[in-house]
Phi, psi and omega in degrees: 000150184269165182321299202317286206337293185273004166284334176305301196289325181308316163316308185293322182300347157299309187294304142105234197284324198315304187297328190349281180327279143003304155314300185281330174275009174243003173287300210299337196273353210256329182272013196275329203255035154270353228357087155195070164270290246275131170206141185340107177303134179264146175278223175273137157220081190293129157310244143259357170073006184261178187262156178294148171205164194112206171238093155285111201242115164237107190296125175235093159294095183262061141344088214262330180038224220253336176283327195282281290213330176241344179239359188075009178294337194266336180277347173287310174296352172247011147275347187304298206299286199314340190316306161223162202263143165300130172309153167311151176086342173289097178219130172264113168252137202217142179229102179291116186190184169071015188224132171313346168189154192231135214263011171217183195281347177271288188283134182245142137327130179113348211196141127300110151241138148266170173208193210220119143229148186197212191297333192260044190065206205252148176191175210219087177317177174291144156280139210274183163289133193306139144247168163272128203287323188265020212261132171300322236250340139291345164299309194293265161015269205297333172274342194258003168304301126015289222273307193284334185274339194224096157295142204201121178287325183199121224225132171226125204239160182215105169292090170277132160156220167279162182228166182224010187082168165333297189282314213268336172049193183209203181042086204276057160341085182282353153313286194284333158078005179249161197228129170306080196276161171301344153296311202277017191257295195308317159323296178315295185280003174254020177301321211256307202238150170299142170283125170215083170318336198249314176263115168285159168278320188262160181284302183240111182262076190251157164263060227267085178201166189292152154053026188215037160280051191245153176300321174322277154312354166284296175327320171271009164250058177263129213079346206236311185238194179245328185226165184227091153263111153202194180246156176309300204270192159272122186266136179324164160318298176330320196063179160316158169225121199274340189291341188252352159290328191270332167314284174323313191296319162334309197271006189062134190217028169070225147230064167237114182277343172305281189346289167335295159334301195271323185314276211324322188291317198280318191292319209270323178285018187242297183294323184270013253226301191278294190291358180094340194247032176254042187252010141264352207275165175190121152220197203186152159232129200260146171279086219299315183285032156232008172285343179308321186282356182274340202268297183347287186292316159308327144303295171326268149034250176280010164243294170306349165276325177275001167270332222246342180260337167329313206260327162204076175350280183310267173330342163263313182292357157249022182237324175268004128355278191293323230257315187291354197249002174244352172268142166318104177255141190207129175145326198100343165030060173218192179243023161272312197289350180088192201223060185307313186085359211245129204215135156284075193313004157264333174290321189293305181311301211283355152304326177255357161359271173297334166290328215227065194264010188250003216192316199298319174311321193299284180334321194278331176294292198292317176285330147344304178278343169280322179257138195244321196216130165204136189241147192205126201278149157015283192256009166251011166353273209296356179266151189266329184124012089218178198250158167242166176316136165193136199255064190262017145247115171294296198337025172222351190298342180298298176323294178320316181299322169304336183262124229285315169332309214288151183283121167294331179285293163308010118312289182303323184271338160265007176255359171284296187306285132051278201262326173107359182312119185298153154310330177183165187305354197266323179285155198269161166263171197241117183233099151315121175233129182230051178241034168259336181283359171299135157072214331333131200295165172214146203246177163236111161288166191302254281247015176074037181246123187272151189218172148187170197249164177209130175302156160327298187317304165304308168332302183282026157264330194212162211268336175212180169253152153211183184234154170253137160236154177221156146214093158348101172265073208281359163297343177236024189034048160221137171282133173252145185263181014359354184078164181256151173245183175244018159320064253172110153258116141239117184267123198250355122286334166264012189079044214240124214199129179241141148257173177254016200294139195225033179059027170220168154231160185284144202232129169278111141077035180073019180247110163321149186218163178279070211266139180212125158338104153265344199188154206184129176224160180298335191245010192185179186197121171271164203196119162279155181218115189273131142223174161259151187232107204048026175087008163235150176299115187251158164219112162248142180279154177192121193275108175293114147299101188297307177330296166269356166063060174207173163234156179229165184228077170297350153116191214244193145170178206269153161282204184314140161274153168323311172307321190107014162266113166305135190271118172252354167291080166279099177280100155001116178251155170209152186327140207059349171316141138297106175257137172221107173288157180240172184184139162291135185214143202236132155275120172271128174235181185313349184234026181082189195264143174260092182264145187216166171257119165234156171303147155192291208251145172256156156131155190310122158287137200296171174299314179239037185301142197189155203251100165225175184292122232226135165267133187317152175279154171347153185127184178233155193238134159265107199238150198200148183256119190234126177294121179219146207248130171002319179247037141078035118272116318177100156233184194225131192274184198283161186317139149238142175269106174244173192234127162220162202197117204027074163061346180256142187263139190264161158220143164206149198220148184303093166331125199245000000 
């Protein structure tokens, strides 16, 4: 600690609770003028129902980056926090850095700063020399300060900013343009602390960042905490909600950091619940001293997976493929939103069952049992609490390998998918070809349904089916893409693929719109839709119902950053927003068609604006079944035509 620091804590310490008060009113002043006091009133968020007790240090590492700098977020949570004081035994140490500007008067652009909140308010150590947030060796700095300054019966760390997964790690420095992978998180702690399984240093190892709820991240804190709170998914702007964290310790929690643990999951469903967004949202907490046996059964696993592709490549990796391309997935995985590559690993075991009958149940057994508490929005049923690696970008497959956490066996099997190198000599090699399925013919059954056949052989090249719409502007020799659906009948015994087309797409407020698959269940389909929103490049979601045959529109946000960081500022849409739809669009010009994402419709949303299937205006349309291979290569079968013309639709198909 520096001189300042402690004529600082000292000073503070003299003064003591008089000032409290006095304290928590020079945050709100320092802070008025972001507006962004105001915060969600919490219902009960009962403890253990006992009063806390021990000593509780909880670090909160804020990498403020592009949430900070551009929504004021990292400065709203820490009005979040300051709303009320922490019971005695209670202390929040906080490190501010990584963002270009800061919405309040303390934490500077420029600088580390920390601060100290605790029963006698909020204060503000000397400020340290700018680091990169995302830097091994300011994490490590900022844990060992923590560690020499502050005593603690139960030490809790927490991340704030972006998360990326497995690969992508998280606390996105935008100075600097760098990202925090799970080596140099691991690296950091073991500068400072011993790896201890049975005793941890932290109680609690949390996220308040996207996507980094993975096996992966378990593995690497293992030894370093006792529980792993984080999210699956991508988490909203909102975060965590710390005014209900501070709560819980009120309400008491005894010395059980599980208690904690479950206030943070329950408290965070609560904020987004009041904000709107907790219908994708999800966390959980795993139980770090049961991963051996989960690491077992998930290894176990993928040596049964990688014997059954050993013995016939092809047929297992598109059948265990296709099980992945039905699994619950997060983050978005297309190619405006970019690639987490991040899968549920309970929805995947219990999908892969029967291929994988020896090992998969077990996987379904131990993370039950490894995840103790997990709260999950609406349209997240199916995630269990945490996700694993499925590589549905190979391009990434490098990355993965690198990462010293990540399951070694599943390494070997997905750089065998990746690349086709066999695992070893006895194995065959693996190459997916889908160029016999180019133009494939199509036929028109009687009942006015485009159909076509595909041998075993080919079948066992691909991992889905999906359809294409174009529609042709031929006085200007151009095409509009329309995007892909899983609109799609396929019999995947007998090799048999129907479309479903009835002449209409889903259209906003009567505006086409460009649609591409993120995610498909027996009962619904998530769908990326690229626009601007209000004049910025957006992805917005949106959930197809089978039942009701309706969409909802869950709002928008940027993809992936270079790095592998999820955009958690999920923006709402409302009525008057400016909108402008896309679409991919092709020339043919002398050097064959050119494609590009171009704007076409502007305009205002309506009062009661809404997404339905809608019918195309008069033109001709082109539709193609497009064949896709494990590793996401892509042929398209030959043309069907339809004509439509005042609403009635013609099909017609090329004579064979």
């Amino acid at each position: 600690m520096t001189g300042s620091e402690i004529c600082t804590l000292r000073r503070w310490s003299r003064l003591g609770r008089v000032l409290a008060v006095a304290s928590c009113l020079c945050l709100f002043l320092m802070l008025l003028d972001c507006g962004k006091g105001e915060c969600t009133a919490s219902g009960d968020l009962p403890g253990t129902g006992e009063p806390t007790t021990g000593k509780w240090v909880v670090e909160l590492y804020m990498c403020g980056t592009d949430l900070e700098s551009k929504a004021g977020a990292g400065t709203s949570d820490l009005v979040e926090l300051t709303q009320l004081q922490p019971p005695d035994g209670v202390t929040f140490v906080i490190q501010t850095g990584g963002a270009r500007e800061w919405h309040n008067n303390q934490a500077k652009a420029g600088e580390i700063d920390r601060f100290i909140f605790d029963k006698d308010g909020l204060r503000q150590l000397a400020p340290l020399p700018d680091a990169d947030m995302a830097g091994t060796d300011t994490f490590a700095d900022f844990l060992r300060f923590a560690q020499d300054n502050f005593e603690a019966d139960h030490r809790i760390l927490i991340v704030w900013n972006h998360g990326g997964g497995t690969v992508g790690g998280a606390c996105y420095d935008e100075r600097t343009g760098k990202m925090m992978r799970l080596n140099q998180m691991q690296d950091a702690l073991a500068s400072v602390y011993e790896q201890n399984r049975d005793e941890p240093p932290f109680d609690i190892v949390g996220f308040d960042c996207c996507l980094m709820a993975t096996y992966g991240v378990a593995n690497n804190f293992e030894g370093y905490g006792r529980y792993l709170v984080a999210s699956q998914e991508v988490e909203p702007g909102n975060g965590w909600y710390y005014t209900g964290i501070v709560k819980g310790f009120q309400a008491g929690v005894g010395n059980d950091p599980l208690a904690l643990a479950k206030v943070m999951c329950d408290s965070y469903m609560e904020g987004c619940e009041a904000a709107g967004t907790a219908d994708q949202a999800t966390l959980s907490v795993t139980d770090l001293r049961k991963l051996p046996q989960l690491r077992d059964a998930y290894e176990n696993m993928g040596v049964e997976a990688m014997a059954a592709a050993s013995q016939a490549p092809k047929p297992f990796f598109s059948r265990y493929a296709r099980e992945a391309e039905q699994t619950t997935n997060f983050g978005g995985n297309t190619r405006d939103t970019g690639f987490t590559n991040m899968i549920d690993m309970g929805d995947f075991a219990k999908r892969t069952a029967d291929l994988l009958p020896d090992t998969a149940s077990k996987v379904q057994q131990a993370l039950a049992n490894a995840v103790l508490y997990r709260v999950n929005g609406g349209l997240r049923q199916q995630s269990n609490g945490l996700s694993c690696y499925y590589p549905y970008q190979v391009e990434q497959q490098q990355a993965f390998e690198g990462v010293r956490a990540a399951s070694d066996h599943y390494k070997s099997l997905y750089h065998y998918l990746a690349t086709g190198e066999p695992p070893d000599a006895s194995a065959m090699q693996l190459k997916f070809d889908v160029v016999s399925m180019e133009d494939l013919p199509l036929k028109l059954d009687k009942d006015g349904t485009v159909s076509c056949e595909l041998t075993s052989e080919q079948m066992l090249e691909l991992s889905t089916i999906r359809c294409d719409l174009v529609r042709f502007d031929m006085p200007n020799n151009l095409m509009y893409m329309y995007g892909n659906d899983a609109n799609v009948n396929v019999d995947w015994e007998k090799g048999v693929c129907k479309d479903n087309f009835n002449g209409t797409w889903p259209m906003l407020d009567g505006h086409l719109l460009y649609i591409d698959v993120i995610a498909q269940t027996d009962n619904s389909i998530t769908y990326n839709v690229p626009i601007k929103l209000n004049g910025r490049q957006m992805n917005m979601t949106v959930v197809y119902d089978a039942a009701s045959n309706s969409y909802r529109i869950l709002g928008a946000r940027e993809g992936l950053n270079e790095e592998g960081a999820a955009d958690r500022n999920l923006v709402k849409l409302k009525p008057g927003d400016t909108v402008t739809t896309q679409q991919y669009m092709m020339h043919d010009g002398k050097a064959g068609y050119e494609g590009r994402m171009a704007d076409i419709d502007t305009f205002q949303l309506s009062e009661n604006f809404q997404i339905r299937d809608t019918k195309l205006k008069d033109g001709t349309y082109a539709y193609v079944f497009d064949f896709i291979t494990p590793t996401d290569d892509t042929a398209m079968s030959a043309m069907a035509f339809y004509e439509i013309k005042q609403g009635e639709v013609t099909t017609y198909v090329a004579k064979q």
